[in-house]
N, C-alpha and C positions, 0 to 999 in steps of 0.2 A: 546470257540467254533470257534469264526471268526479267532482268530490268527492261528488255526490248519488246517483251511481255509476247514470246512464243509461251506458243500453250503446253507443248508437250514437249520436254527435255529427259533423252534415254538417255542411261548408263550403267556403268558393266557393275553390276552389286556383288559382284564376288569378288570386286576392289576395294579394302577396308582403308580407302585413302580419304584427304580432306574434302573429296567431292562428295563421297557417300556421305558425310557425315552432315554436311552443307544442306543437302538433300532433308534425309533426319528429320534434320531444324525445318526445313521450310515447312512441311506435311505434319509438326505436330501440330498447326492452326487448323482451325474448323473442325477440333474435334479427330483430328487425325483420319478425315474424312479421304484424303486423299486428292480435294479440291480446295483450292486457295480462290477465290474472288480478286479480280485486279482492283489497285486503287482507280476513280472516278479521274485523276488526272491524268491517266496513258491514255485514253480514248481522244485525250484534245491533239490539234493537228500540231501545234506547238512544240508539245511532250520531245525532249531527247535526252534521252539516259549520261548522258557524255558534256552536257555543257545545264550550267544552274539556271535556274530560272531566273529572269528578273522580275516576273508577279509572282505572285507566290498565294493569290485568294484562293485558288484551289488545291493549295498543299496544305497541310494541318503538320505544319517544324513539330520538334519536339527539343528539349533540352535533355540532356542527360550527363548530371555531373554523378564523378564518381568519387570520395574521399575515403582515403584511410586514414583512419585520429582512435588514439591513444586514450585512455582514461582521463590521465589527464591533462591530456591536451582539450579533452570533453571539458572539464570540469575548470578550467583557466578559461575557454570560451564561452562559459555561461557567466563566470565574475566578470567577465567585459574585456580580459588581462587580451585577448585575442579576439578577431570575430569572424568568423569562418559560416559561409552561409548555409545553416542547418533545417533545416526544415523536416520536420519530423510529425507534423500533425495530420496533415492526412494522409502521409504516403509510408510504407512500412518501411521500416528501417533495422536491418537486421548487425548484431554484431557477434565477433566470433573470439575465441582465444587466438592470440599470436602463434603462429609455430614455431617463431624461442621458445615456447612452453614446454622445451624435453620431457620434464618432469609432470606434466599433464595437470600442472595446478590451474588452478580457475582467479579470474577476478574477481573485484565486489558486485554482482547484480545489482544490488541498489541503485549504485549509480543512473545504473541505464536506467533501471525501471522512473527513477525518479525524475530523468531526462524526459521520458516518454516515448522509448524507444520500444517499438512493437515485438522485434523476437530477440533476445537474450540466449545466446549459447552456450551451455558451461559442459566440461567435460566429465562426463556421468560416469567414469572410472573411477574419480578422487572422491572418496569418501569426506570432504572438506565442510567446512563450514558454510561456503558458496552455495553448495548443492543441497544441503541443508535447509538456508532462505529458499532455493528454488522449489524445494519439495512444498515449505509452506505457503510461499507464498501462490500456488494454486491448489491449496486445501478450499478456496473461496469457490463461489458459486457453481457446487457439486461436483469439484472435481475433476472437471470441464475441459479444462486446458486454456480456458479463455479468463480472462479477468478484463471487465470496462475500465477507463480511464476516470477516474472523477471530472466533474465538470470543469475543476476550474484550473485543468490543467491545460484547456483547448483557450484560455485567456491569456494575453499577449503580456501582463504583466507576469507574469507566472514564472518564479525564477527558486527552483529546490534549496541554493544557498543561500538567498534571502531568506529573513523572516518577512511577511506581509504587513503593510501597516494596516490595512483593511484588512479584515477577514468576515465578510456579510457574504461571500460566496462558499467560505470554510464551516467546519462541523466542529469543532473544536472538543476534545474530551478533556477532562477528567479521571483520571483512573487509579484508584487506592491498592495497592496490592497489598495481602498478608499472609508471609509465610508464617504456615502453623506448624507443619508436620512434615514427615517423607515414612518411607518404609520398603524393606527389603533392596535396599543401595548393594550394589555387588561393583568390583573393580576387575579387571582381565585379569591381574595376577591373585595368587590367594594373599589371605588374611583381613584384618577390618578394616571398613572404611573409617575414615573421621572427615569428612562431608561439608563441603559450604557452598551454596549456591550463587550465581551469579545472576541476578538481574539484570538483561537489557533489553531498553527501549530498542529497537531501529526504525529506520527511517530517516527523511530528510535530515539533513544538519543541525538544525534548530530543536527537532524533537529528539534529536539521539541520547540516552544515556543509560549510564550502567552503576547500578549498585550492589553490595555485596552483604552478604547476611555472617554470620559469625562462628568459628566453626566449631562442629559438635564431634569434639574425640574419642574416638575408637566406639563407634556404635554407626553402624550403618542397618541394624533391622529396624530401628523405632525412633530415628531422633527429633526430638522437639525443640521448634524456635522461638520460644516463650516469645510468639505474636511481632514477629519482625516485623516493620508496616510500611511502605515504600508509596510517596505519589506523584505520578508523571502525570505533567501536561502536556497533551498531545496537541497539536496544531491543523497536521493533515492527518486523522486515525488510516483514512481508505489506503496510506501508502507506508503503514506504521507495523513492525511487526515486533510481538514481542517473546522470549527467548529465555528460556529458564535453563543455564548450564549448571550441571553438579559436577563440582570436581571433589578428588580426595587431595588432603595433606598431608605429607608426611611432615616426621621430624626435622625437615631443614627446609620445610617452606614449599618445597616442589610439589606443584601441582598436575595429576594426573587424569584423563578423561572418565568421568562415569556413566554420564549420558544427558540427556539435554530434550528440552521440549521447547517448539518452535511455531507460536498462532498467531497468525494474522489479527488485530487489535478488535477489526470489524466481526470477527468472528469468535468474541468474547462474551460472555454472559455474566451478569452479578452475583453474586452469594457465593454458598461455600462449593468449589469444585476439585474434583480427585484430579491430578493433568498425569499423565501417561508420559513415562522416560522411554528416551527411544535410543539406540546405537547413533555410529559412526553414517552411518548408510538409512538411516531414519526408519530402521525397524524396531519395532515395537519390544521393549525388553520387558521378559515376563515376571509382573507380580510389581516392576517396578514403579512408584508413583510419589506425587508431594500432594500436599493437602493445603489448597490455596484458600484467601478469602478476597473476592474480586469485589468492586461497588467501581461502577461507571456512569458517573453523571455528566450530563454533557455542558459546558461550561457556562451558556448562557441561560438552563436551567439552575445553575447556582448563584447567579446572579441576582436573578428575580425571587430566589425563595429569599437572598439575604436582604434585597431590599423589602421582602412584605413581613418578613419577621422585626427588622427597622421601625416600619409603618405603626403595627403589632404594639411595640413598645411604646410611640410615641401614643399613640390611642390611651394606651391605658392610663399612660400620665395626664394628661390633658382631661380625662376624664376624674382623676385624683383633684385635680387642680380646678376643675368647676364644681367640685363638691365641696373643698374648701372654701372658693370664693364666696358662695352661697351661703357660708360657715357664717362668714364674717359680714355676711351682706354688702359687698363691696359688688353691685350691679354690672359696672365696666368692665371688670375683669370678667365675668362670669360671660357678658356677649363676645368679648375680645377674644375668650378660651374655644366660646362653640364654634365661633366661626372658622378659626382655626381646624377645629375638628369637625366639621364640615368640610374642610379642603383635604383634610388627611382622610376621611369618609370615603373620598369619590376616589383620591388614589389608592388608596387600596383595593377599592371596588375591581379598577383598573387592572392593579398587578396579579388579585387571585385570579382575574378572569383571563390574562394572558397563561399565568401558572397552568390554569385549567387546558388550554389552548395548546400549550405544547406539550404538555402530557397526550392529549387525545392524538397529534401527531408522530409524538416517536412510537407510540402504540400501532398506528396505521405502518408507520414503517416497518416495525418489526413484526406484523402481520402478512406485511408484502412480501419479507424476505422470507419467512418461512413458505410461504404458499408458490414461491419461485424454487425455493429448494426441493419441496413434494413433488411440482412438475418437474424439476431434471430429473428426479430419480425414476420416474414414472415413466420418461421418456428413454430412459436408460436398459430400465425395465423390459 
């Protein structure tokens, strides 16, 4: 009846059959106004519901594929191993656990996320490690529910299991970690803990890893990591999380859960910080904490300080070296040294004033992002 585009189509709604429900569907458009608008192609004399068109300038097709794909059938189609046509950049793309999952265990999120798959389902029953990355990874921009995609993930070279040979679109970090300390570690069952934490990176392939600190026996109120010192080079930070696990050891090796802390990279700060152990289910355990020493420089600010301390050095020789020549009155060497230092002059000039440059920039950034975090809460408020 709708395709011949009568206006008014009654029926019996005390019949909970495929009609009613057909119905349903059509009226939740406009708002569930109750009025649907015809499309502009029934008014033509042409129009018949029952045979195709041969123009088609006044229809607007649409395509609508629908796949179901496997992790890693995902993850084989982005090494090239397959090529299944994905498009994923501006249209959402939702994925869900299989229901083989009896047991309600969850996938890896990263995956998806690092795909650029817009909503990630995991099943919020399994206290897991899965649900864990999901809790932090929207600890990000207040909590929101939303996180932007970095830019250069909307770039057609962009591929999570490569490493890039460019990275002029990338932020690239640096990050020193130092475990100092912990205090008041408790395990579910009674007796002491004896304590070693696990370091890991996450994130793409290229930046994943995990390191291990050394373990402190039978003290779980106070124990000290005489300055363990750990440093990742991140690649992409905005898609990087990183993951502080305490387990306890017993006497045969077997390790048990104690509790774990889980931050997103971009939502890290330098110097010394207390980080908060939290459960199975990412609540907060009381009293529980480590005593980190964080320093994050971003990599192409290590660059440039190592090339002007270089510069630094060579100045000062050259400058050793025209007061000797001047020593011995040897004229040549002495124009031959300044000129030299003259060209080492201007590049340095060059690299403090770049040095200067992206300091004044990560500053604006991190002025931006606190002054976006004030407004969510404000707006929450």
């Amino acid at each position: 009846m709708w395709n011949c585009g009568l206006q008014m189509v009654a029926l019996n709604y005390q019949t909970p059959d495929k009609a009613m429900q057909l119905n349903e569907a059509m009226f939740m458009q406009n708002g569930k106004s109750g009025y649907v608008l015809k499309p502009q192609y029934m008014f033509d004399d042409t129009y018949n519901p029952y045979e195709k068109p041969s123009e088609i300038h006044n229809f607007n097709p649409l395509v609508l594929t629908v796949r179901v794909i496997g992790a890693r059938h995902l993850k084989k189609a982005l090494k090239g191993i397959v090529s299944p046509s994905i498009e994923i950049e501006m249209i959402g793309v939702e994925v869900y656990p299989k229901g083989s999952r009896l047991d309600s265990s969850n996938y890896d999120p990263i995956r998806m996320w690092n795909c650029g798959l817009q909503m990630v389902a995991l099943n919020y029953q399994t206290p897991d490690k899965a649900m864990q990355l999901n809790e932090a990874m929207f600890m990000q921009n207040g909590k929101s529910g939303y996180v932007l995609k970095p830019q250069y993930m909307f770039d057609d070279t962009y591929n999570p299991y490569e490493k890039p040979s460019e990275i002029h679109n990338f932020n690239p970090l640096v990050l020193t970690v130092r475990v100092i300390g912990a205090r008041h570690l408790k395990k579910a069952l009674k007796g002491i803990v004896s304590p070693s934490i696990e370091i890991e990176m996450i994130g793409v392939e290229y930046d994943c890893r995990k390191c291990l600190t050394r373990v402190v026996h039978d003290n779980g109120l106070n124990p000290v990591w005489s300055r363990e010192t750990f440093v990742f080079n991140i690649v992409c930070p905005e898609l990087a999380l990183i993951r502080f696990l305490v387990s306890h050891l017993d006497t045969f090796d077997d390790s048990s859960f104690v509790g774990h802390s889980t931050i997103p990279v971009t939502c890290l700060r330098s110097g010394y910080r207390s980080v908060q152990l939290k459960n199975e289910f990412s609540e907060e355990l009381d009293l529980s904490t480590l005593l980190i020493y964080m320093d994050i420089k971003r990599a192409k600010d290590t660059i440039i300080k190592t090339s002007v301390g270089m510069l630094k050095y060579v100045y000062e020789n050259l400058c050793k070296m025209i007061v000797d020549s001047k020593t011995c009155g040897n004229e040549e060497e002495v124009k031959r040294f300044e000129s030299l230092r003259e060209k080492v002059t201007e590049k340095l000039k060059n690299k403090t004033e770049e040095t200067r440059f992206v300091n004044l920039e990560l500053n604006n950034r991190n002025e931006m992002k606190i002054i976006n975090e004030l407004s969510i809460c404000k707006m929450k408020k």
